[in-house]
C-alpha positions as CSV (number, residue, x, y, z in Angstrom):
1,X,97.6,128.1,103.2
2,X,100.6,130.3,103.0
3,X,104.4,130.3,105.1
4,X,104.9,132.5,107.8
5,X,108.2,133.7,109.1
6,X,108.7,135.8,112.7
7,X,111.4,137.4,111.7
8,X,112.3,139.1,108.1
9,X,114.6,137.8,105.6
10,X,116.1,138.6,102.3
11,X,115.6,136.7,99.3
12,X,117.1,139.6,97.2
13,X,119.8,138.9,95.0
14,X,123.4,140.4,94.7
15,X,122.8,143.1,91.7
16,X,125.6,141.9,89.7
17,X,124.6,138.1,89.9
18,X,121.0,138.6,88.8
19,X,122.5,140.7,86.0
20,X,124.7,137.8,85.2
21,X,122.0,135.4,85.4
22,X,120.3,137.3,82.6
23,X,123.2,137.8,80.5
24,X,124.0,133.9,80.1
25,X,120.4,132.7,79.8
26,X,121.6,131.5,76.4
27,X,124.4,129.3,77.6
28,X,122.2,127.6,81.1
29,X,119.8,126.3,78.0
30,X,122.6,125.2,75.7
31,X,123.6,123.2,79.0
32,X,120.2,121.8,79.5
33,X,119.9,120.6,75.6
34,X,123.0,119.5,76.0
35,X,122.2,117.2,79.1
36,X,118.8,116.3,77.4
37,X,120.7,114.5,74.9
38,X,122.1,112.0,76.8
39,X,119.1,108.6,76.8
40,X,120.1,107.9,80.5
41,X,117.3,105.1,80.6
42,X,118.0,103.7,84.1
43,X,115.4,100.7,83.0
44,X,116.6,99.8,79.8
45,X,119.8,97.5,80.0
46,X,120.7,98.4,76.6
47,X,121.3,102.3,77.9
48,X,124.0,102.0,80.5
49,X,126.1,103.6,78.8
50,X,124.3,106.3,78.0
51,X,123.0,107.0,82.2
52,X,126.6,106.7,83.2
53,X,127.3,109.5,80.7
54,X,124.6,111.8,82.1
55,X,126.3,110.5,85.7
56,X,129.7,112.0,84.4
57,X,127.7,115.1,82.5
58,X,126.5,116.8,86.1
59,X,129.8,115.7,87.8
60,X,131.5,117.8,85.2
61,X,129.6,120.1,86.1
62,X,130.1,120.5,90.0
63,X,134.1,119.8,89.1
64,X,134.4,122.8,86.7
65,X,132.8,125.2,89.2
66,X,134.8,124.4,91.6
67,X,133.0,122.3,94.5
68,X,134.5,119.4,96.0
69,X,133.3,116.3,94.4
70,X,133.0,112.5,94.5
71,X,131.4,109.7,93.2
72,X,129.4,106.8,95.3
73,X,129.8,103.8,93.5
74,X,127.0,101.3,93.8
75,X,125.9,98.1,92.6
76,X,123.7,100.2,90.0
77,X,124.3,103.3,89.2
78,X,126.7,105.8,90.9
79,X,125.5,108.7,93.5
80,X,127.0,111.9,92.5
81,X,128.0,114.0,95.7
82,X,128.9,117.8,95.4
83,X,129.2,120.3,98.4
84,X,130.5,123.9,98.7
85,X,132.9,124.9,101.4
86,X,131.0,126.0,105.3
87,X,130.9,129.4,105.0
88,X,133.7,131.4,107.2
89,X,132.7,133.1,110.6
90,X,130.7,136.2,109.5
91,X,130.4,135.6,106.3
92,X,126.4,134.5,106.4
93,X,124.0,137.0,107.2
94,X,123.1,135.8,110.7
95,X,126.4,134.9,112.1
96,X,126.5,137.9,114.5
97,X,123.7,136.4,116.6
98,X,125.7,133.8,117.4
99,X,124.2,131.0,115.3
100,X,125.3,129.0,112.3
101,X,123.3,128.9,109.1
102,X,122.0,125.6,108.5
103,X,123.0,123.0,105.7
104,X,121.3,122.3,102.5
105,X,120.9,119.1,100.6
106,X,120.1,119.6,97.1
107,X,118.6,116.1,96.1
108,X,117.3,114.8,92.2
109,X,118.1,112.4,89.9
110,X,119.8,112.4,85.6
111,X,117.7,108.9,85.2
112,X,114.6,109.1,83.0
113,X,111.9,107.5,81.8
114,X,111.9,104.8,79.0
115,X,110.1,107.3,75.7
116,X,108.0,104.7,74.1
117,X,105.8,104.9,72.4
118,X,107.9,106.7,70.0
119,X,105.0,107.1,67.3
120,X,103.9,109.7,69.7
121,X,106.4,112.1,70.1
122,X,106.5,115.3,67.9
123,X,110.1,114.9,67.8
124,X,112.9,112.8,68.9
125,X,113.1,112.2,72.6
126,X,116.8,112.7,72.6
127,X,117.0,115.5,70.0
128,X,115.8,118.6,72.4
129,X,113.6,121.1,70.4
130,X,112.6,124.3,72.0
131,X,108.5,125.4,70.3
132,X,107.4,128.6,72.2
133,X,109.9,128.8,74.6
134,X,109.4,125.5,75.7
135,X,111.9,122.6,75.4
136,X,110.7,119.6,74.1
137,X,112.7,116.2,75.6
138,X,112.7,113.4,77.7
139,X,113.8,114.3,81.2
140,X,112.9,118.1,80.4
141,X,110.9,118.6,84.0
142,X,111.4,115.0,85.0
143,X,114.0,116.1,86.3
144,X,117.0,117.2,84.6
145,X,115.4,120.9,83.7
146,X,114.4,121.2,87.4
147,X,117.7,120.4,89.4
148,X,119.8,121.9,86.9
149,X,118.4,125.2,88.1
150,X,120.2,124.4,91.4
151,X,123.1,123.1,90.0
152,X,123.5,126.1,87.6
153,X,122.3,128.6,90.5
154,X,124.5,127.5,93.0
155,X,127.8,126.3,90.5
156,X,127.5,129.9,89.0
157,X,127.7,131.8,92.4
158,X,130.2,129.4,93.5
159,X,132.9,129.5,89.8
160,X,132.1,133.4,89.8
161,X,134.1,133.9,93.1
162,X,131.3,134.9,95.2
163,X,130.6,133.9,98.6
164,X,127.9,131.5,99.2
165,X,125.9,132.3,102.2
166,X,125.7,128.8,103.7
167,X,126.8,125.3,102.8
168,X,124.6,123.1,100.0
169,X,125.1,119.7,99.4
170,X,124.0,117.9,96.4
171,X,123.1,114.0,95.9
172,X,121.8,113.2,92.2
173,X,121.2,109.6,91.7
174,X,120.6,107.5,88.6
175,X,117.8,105.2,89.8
176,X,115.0,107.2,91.3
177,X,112.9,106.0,88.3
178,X,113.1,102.4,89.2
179,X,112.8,102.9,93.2
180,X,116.3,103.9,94.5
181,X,117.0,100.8,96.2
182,X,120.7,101.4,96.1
183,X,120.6,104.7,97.5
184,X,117.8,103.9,100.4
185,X,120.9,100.8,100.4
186,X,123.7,103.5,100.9
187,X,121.9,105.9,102.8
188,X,122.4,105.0,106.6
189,X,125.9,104.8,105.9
190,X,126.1,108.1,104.6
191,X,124.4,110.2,106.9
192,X,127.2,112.0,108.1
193,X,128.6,113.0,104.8
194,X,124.3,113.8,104.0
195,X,124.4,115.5,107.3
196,X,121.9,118.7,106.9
197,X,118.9,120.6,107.9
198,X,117.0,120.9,105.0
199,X,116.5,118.5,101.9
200,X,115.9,120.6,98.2
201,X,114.1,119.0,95.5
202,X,112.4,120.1,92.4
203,X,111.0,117.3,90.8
204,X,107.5,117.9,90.9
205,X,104.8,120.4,89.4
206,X,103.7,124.2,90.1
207,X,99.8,124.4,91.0
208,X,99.2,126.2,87.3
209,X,100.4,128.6,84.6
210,X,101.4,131.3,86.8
211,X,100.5,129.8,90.2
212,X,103.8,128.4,92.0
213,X,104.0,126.2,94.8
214,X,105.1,124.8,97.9
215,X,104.4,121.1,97.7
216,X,104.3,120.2,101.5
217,X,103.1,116.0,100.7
218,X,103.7,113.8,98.3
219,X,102.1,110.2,97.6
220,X,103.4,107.0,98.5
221,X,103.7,103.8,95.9
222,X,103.8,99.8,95.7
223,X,104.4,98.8,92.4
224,X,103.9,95.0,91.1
225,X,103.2,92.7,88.0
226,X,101.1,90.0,88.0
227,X,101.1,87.0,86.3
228,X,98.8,85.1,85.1
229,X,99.1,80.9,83.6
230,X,96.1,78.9,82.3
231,X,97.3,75.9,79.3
232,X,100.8,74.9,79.2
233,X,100.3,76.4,75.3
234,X,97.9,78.8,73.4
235,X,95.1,76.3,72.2
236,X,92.9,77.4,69.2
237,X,89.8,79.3,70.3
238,X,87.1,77.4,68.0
239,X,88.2,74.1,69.2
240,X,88.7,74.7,73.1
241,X,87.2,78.2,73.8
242,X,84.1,78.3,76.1
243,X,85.9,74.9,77.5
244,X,89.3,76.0,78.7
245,X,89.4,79.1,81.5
246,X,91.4,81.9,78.9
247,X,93.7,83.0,81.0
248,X,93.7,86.9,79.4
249,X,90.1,87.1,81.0
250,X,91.2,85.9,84.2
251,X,94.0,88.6,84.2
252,X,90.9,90.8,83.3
253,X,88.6,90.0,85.9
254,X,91.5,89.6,89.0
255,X,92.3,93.3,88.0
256,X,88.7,94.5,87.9
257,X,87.8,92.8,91.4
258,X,90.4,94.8,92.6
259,X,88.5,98.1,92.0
260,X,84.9,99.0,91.5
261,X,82.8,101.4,89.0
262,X,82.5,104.2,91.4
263,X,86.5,104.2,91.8
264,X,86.7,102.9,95.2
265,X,89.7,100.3,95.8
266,X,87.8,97.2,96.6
267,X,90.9,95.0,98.3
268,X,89.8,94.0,101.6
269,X,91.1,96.7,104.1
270,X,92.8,98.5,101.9
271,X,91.8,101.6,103.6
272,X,92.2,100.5,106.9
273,X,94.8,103.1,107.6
274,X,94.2,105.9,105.8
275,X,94.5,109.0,107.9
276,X,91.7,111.4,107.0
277,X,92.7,115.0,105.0
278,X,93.2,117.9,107.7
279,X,89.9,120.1,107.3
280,X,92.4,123.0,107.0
281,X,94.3,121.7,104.3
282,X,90.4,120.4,102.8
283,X,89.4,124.1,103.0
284,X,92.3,125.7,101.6
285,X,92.6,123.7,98.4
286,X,89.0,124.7,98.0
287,X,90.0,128.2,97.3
288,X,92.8,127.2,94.7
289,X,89.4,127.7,92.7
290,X,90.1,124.3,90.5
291,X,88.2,123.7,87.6
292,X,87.2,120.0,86.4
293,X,86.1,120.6,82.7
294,X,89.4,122.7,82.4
295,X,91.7,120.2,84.3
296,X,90.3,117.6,82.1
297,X,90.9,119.3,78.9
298,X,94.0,120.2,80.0
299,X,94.7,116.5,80.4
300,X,93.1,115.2,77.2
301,X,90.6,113.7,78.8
302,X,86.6,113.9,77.8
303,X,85.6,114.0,81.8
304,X,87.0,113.2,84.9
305,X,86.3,110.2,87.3
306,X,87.1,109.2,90.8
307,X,86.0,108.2,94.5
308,X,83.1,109.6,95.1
309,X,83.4,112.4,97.5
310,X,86.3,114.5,97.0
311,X,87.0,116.9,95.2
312,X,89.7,116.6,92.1
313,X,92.6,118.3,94.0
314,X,92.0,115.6,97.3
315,X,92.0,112.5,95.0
316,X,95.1,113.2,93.2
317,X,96.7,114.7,96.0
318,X,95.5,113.0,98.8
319,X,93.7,109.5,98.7
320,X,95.1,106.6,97.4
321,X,94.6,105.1,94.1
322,X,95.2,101.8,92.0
323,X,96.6,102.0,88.1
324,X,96.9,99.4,85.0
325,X,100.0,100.7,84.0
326,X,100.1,97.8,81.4
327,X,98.8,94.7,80.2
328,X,100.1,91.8,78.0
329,X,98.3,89.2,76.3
330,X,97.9,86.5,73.4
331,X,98.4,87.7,69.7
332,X,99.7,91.6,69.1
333,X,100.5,91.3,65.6
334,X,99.0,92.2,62.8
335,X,96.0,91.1,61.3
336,X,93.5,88.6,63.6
337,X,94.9,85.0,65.3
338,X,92.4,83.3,67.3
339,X,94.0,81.6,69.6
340,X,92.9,81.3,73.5
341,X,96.5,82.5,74.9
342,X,98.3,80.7,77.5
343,X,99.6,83.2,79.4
344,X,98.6,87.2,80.8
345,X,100.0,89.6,82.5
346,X,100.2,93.2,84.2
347,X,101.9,96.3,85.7
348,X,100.1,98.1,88.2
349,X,100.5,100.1,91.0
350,X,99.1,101.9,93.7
351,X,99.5,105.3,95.1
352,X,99.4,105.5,99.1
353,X,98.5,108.2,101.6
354,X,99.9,108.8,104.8
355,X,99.1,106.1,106.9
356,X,99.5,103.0,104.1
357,X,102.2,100.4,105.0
358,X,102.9,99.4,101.2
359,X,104.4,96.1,102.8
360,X,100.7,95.8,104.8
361,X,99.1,96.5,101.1
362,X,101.2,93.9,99.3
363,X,100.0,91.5,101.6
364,X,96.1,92.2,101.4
365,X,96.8,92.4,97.5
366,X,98.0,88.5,97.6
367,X,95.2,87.5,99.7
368,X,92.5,89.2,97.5
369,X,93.9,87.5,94.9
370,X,93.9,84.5,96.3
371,X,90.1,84.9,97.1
372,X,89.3,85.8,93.7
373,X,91.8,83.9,91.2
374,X,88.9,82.3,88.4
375,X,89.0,77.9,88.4
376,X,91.5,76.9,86.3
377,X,94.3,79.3,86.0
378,X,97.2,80.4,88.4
379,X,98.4,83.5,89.1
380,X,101.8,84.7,90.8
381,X,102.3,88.6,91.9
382,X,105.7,89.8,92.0
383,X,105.8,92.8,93.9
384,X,108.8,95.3,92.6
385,X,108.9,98.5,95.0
386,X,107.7,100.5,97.4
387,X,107.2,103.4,100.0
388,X,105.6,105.2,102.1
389,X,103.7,108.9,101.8
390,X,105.7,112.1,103.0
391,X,104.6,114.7,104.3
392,X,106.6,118.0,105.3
393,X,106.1,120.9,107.5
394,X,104.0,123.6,106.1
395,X,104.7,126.0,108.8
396,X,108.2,125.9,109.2
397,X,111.1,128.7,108.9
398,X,112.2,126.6,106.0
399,X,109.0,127.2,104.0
400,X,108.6,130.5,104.7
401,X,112.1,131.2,103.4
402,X,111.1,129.1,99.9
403,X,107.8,131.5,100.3
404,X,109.9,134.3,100.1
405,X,112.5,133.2,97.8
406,X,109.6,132.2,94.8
407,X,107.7,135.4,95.2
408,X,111.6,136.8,94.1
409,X,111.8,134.9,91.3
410,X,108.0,134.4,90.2
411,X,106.6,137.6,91.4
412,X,103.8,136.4,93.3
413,X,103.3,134.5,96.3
414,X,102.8,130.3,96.1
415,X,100.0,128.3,96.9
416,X,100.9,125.4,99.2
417,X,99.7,122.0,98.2
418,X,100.4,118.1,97.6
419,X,101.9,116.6,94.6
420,X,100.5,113.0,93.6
421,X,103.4,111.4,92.5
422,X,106.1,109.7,94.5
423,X,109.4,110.5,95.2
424,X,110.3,107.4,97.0
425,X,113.5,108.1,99.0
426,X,112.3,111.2,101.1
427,X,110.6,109.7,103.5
428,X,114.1,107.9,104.3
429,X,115.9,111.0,104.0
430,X,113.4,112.4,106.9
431,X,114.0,109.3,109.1
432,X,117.7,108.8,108.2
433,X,118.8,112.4,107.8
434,X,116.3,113.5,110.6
435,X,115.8,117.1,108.5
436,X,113.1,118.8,106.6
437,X,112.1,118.6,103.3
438,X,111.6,121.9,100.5
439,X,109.5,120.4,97.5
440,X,109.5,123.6,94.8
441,X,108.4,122.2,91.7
442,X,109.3,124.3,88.5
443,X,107.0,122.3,86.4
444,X,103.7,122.5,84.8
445,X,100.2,119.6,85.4
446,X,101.2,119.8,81.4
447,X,104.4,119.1,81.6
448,X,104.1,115.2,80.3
449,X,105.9,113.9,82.7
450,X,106.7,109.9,82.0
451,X,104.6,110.5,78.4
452,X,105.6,110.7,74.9
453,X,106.2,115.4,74.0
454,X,107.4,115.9,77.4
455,X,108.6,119.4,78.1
456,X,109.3,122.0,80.3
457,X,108.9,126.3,80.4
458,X,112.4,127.7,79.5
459,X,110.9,130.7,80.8
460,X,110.1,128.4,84.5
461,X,113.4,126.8,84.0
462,X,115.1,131.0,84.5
463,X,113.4,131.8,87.4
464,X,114.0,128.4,89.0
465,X,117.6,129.5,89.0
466,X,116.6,132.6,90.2
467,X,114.7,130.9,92.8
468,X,116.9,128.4,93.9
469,X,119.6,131.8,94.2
470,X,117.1,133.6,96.7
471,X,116.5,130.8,98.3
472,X,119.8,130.6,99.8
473,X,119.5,134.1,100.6
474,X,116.3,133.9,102.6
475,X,117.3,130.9,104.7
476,X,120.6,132.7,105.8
477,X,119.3,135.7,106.5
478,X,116.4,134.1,108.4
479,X,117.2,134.6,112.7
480,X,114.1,131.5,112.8
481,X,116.4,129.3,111.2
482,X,120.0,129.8,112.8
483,X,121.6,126.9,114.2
484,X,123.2,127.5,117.9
């Protein structure tokens, strides 16, 4: 699958700001360490400090360049709003023909991931270190690296004087890795200040070393923990085991009921709703010519598993899955204590397709539990949040100008495909903000995204500004995507 466009465009760059962009490569990754070093933790109470920081870091940012500027406060953490000025009458390519160019919204987030365990990491998760031409940090392509090559593409066309050819918002929030409830809160009441065509984000992956992409889907989530209570105390394991239901292997069987050896989801019409994989999109990722044994050992892994019949690509990209994420049980020091615990409990979540109601799939989650809690213990499932899939247009002016824009940059054409993780909030923007969305990931399958040495390609994180630069370019000077 690969964007088509009626009419040409131009994702060529001004000589004298690709020239500049080369000249202060330096400084854009002294900006990004710099930003890297700020713990903004949105799920850690004890790092507040520290996300408001990054908060103030980017809005420093937009402020020194020049764009006009506010902060949303929230009952979280604030929204940081940025927008150039509407470009004047004739100053965008394809204002002769009578139309407007359209309006970009530049969307990401300066929360991150908690970095435990910390045993793990090579080096500090706050102290950036770059190993062959990679940056090493938490929050490197998840997603500080990523939409600072917006910020940096757009804020150094912008301070340098030069004319941008068409409006771009930006909206970087500090919860998106703990659900972005305030924002989906905020959101209705600012869609006129959102008010565009086009959504930007780059928050997700390339399709391999080399091979960029258009991510036109993106998984839906439902997220819960679930707890589970046998004795009102941990009871010694000689005298009561084998007499008492331990409530640890109730936790463990209610999680296994919920998913069988083959890898199919085994809650009662869970997949009820699915909608099946397009056959066109089925045959194309066929050709992306993926390889098991070396996605596997590119993952660590010793072999892959799965639902049975579908390929790799179409289970991570396109059927829904279900994930321990943790469990907690009875002693974890050290040395041994045999006691028959009192208490258990989980994280997991599942990933949805298009289709999936997570509110429909919380609801057949608590009856299968119901039907399948063990005698003798209880169990309460606190769900924590949700969404829907999203899916985007794969044929439309928009990606066909993001087509031409990362051939500019990357020097070959992108493969279009889904992304499996979730990026809960665009499928509001889409139904709020009524527009389209561009997903141009920057990142790499590698990139460790949410685990311990993650990093990110300084050599991606250049021609993402480059990119994001030509981008603007194409869209203007595309007569598909004028605005009457």
């Amino acid at each position: 699958m690969t964007a088509t466009s009626n009419t040409p465009m131009n994702a060529t760059l001004p000589a004298d700001f690709g020239a500049f962009l080369q000249q202060n490569a330096q400084r854009f990754e002294e900006e990004l360490t710099d930003w890297l070093r700020i713990a903004s933790i949105s799920s850690d109470s004890s790092a507040k400090q520290d996300v408001h920081r990054a908060a103030d870091w980017v809005k420093a940012k937009f402020e020194a360049a020049g764009l006009v500027t506010r902060t949303i406060e929230t009952a979280g953490f604030p929204l940081i709003y940025a927008e150039t000025p509407v470009p004047t009458p004739g100053g965008a390519a394809n204002t002769d023909s009578g139309k407007n160019p359209p309006i970009a919204l530049v969307y990401g987030h300066y929360d991150v991931q908690p970095p435990e365990p910390l045993d793990l990491w090579t080096s500090p998760p706050f102290d950036p270190v770059i190993r062959d031409r990679k940056i090493y940090a938490r929050g490197a392509t998840d997603d500080k690296g990523q939409v600072l090559t917006h910020v940096l593409a757009v804020c150094e066309w912008f301070a340098g004087g030069r004319t941008l050819p068409m409006q771009i918002k930006f909206l970087i929030e500090g919860e998106e890795e703990v659900g972005s409830a305030n924002l989906e809160e905020h959101l209705p009441g600012l869609a006129d200040l959102l008010a565009c065509d086009v959504v930007v984000v780059s928050d997700s992956s390339q399709y391999g070393p080399g091979r960029p992409a258009i991510t036109c889907g993106l998984r839906g989530i439902a997220t819960y923990e679930l707890f589970v209570d046998g004795p009102s105390h941990d009871l010694h394991s000689g005298s009561f085991g084998g007499a008492v239901m331990n409530p640890a292997i109730a936790l463990c069987q209610l999680l296994s009921s919920m998913i069988d050896a083959s890898g199919t989801i085994a809650v009662e019409g869970f997949y009820d709703d699915v909608l099946p994989i397009p056959e066109i999109e089925r045959g194309a990722w066929k050709q992306l010519g993926s390889d098991d044994a070396d996605f596997a050992r590119g993952v660590g892994a010793n072999a892959l598993a799965g639902e049975p019949g579908y390929t790799t690509d179409e289970r991570r990209w396109a059927r829904p899955s279900f994930d321990i994420n943790g469990l907690t049980s009875g002693h974890q020091g050290e040395g041994v204590k045999t006691v028959l615990p009192a208490k258990a409990s989980a994280k997991f979540s599942c990933r949805l397709v298009p289709g999936q109601d997570p509110v429909k799939i919380t609801e057949m989650i608590q009856a299968h539990l119901t039907r399948h809690c063990p005698t003798g213990v209880r169990f309460e499932l606190k769900p924590d949040h949700g969404a829907g899939a999203m899916l985007a247009d794969a044929t439309s002016p928009f990606t066909a100008a993001a087509d031409a824009a990362v051939q500019a940059a990357f020097g070959v054409a992108p493969v279009m495909i889904r992304e499996g993780g979730s990026i809960p909030i665009l499928a509001r923007f889409q139904e709020v903000l009524r527009c389209d969305v561009l997903l141009l990931g920057w990142g790499q399958n590698d990139d460790a995204a949410h685990s311990p040495n993650e990093k990110f390609s300084l050599d991606d994180f250049h021609r993402g500004i480059h990119a994001s630069a030509a981008l603007w370019q194409a869209i203007a000077t595309s007569e598909d995507l004028g605005i009457n």
